[in-house]
DRENDO-1510 file (C-alpha; in Angstrom, 1 decimal, always signed):
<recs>
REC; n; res; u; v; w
REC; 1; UNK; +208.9; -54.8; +54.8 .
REC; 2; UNK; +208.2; -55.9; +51.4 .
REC; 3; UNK; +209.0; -53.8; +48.2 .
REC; 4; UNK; +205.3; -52.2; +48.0 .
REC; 5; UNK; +205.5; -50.8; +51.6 .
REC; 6; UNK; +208.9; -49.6; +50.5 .
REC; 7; UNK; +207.8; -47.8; +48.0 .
REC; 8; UNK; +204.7; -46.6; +49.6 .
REC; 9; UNK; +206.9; -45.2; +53.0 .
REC; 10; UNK; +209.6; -43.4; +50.1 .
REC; 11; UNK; +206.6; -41.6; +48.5 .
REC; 12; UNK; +205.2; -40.3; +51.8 .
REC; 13; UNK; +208.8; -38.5; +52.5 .
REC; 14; UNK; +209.1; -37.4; +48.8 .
REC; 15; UNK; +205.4; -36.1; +49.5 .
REC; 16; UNK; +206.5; -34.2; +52.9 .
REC; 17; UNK; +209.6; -32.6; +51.5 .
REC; 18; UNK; +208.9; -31.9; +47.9 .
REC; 19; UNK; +205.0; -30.5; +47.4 .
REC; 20; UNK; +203.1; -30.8; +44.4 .
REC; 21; UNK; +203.5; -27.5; +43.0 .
REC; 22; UNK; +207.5; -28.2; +43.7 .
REC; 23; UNK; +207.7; -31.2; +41.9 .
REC; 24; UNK; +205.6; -29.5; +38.8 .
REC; 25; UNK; +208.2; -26.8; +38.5 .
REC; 26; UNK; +211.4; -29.4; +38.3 .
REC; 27; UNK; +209.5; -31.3; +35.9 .
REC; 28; UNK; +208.4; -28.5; +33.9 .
REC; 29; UNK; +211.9; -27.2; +33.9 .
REC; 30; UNK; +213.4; -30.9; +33.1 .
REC; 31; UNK; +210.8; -31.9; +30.3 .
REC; 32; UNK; +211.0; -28.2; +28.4 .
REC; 33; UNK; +215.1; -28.8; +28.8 .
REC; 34; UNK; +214.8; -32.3; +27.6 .
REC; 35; UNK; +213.1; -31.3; +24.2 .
REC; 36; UNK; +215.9; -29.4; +23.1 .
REC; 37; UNK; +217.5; -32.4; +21.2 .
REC; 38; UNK; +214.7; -31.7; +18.4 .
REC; 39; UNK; +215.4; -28.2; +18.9 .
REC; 40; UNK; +218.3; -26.4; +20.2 .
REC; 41; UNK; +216.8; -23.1; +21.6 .
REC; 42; UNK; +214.4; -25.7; +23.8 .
REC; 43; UNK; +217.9; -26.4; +25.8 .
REC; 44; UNK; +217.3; -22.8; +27.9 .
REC; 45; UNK; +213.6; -22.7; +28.1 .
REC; 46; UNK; +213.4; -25.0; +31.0 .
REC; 47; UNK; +214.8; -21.5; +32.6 .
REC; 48; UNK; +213.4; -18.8; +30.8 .
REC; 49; UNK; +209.6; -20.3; +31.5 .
REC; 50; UNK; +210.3; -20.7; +35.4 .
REC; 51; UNK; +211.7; -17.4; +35.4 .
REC; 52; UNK; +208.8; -16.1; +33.0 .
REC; 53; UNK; +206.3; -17.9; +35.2 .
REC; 54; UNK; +207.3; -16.3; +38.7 .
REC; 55; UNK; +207.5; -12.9; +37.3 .
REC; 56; UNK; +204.0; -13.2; +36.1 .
REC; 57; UNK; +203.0; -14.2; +39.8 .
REC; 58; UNK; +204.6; -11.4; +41.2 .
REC; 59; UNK; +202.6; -8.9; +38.2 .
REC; 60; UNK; +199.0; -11.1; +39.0 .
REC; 61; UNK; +199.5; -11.8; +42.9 .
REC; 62; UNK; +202.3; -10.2; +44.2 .
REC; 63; UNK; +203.8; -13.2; +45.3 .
REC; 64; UNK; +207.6; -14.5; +44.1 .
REC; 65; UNK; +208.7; -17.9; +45.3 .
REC; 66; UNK; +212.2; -18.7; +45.2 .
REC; 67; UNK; +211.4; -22.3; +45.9 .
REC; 68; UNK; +209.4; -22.6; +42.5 .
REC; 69; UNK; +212.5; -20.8; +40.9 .
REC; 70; UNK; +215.2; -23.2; +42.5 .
REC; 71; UNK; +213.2; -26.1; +41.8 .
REC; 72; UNK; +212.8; -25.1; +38.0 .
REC; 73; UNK; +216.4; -24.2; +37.8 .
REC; 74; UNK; +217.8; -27.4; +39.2 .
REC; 75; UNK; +215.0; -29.7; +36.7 .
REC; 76; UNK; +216.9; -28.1; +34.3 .
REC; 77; UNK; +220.6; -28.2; +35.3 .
REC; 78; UNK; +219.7; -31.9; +35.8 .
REC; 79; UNK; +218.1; -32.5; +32.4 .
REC; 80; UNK; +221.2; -30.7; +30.8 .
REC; 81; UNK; +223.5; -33.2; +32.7 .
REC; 82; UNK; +221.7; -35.7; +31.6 .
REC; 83; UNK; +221.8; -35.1; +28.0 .
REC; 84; UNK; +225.9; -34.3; +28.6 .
REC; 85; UNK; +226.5; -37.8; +29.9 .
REC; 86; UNK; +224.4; -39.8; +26.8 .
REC; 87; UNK; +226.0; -37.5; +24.6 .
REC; 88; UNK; +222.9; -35.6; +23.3 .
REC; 89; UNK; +223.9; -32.0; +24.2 .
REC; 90; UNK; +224.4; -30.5; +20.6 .
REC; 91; UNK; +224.6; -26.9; +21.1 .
</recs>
């Protein structure tokens, strides 16, 4: 198995286990976290805007996911330990 199939046979599990919508949410939470070196209060919206998010979807469609919250939550918690270990994390 060369690297290409590799990767190919790794993305299908990713793809099985994690969804789209999944993977949206830890990003979202991980990117919004990541941006606050430029601005501190950035460092809890990674949070706020999952939690923000779901409670709209339970308002519009009656519908909470606690997957979408956990996944949001841990984007976060990883984007903050992230910033921790390269020193970043200015609070």
């Amino acid at each position: 198995m060369n690297l290409l199939q590799r990767y190919k046979s790794s993305a299908v599990v990713v793809m099985r286990i994690f969804r789209w919508d999944l993977q949206l949410h830890f990003f979202w939470g991980f990117i919004l976290t990541l941006l606050g070196v430029y601005w501190p209060p950035l460092y809890a919206s990674g949070i706020i805007v999952t939690i923000v998010k779901e409670a709209l979807d339970l308002w519009s469609k009656e519908l909470w996911s606690w997957d979408d919250v956990w996944l949001g939550i841990i984007g976060s918690l990883i984007a903050l330990g992230y910033l921790y270990s390269q020193d970043l994390l200015t609070l």
